[in-house]
ZAMARGU-4260 file (C-alpha; in steps of 0.2 Angstrom, whole numbers, plus 5000, padded with zeros to 4 digits):
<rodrens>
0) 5566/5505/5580 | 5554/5516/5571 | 5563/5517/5556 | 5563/5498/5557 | 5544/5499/5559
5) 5542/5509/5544 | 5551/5498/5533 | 5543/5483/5537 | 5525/5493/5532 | 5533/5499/5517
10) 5539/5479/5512 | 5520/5472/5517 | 5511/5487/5506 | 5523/5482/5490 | 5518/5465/5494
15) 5501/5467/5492 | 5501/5477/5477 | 5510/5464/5472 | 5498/5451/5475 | 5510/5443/5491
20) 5496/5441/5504 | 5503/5428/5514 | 5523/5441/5515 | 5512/5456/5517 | 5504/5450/5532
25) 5518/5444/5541 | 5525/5459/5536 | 5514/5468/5546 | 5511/5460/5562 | 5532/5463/5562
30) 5528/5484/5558 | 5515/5481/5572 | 5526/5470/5587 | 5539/5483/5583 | 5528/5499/5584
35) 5521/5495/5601 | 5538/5488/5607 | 5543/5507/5601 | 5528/5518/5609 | 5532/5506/5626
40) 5551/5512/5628 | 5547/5529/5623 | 5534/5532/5638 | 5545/5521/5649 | 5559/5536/5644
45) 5547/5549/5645 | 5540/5546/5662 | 5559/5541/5667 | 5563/5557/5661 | 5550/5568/5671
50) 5554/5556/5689 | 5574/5562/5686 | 5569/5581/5686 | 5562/5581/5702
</rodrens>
C-alpha cells in the first residue's frame, strides 16, 4: 500500500510540472487517503504484534 502511495505522489508531482493542476491534486489526496490508510494498519499490526507476545 506504500508503494501504491508512492506512485501516486510521483504521478501528481509530473502533473504539476506539467502544468495538470486539477490531475496533480487529485493525485494527491489519493497518495494521502492511502498513506494514512497504510500508517493505520501498520500500528494496528504493530500493537497486535506486542499484545500476542505476552
Amino acid at each position: 500500500m506504500l508503494h501504491y502511495s508512492v506512485v501516486f505522489l510521483i504521478v501528481a508531482l509530473i502533473a504539476a510540472v506539467f502544468g495538470f493542476g486539477g490531475i496533480a491534486a487529485g493525485a494527491v489526496e489519493i497518495a494521502k487517503i492511502l498513506f494514512f490508510i497504510f500508517a493505520i494498519m501498520a500500528i494496528v499490526s504493530f500493537v497486535m504484534g506486542l499484545l500476542k507476545k505476552n
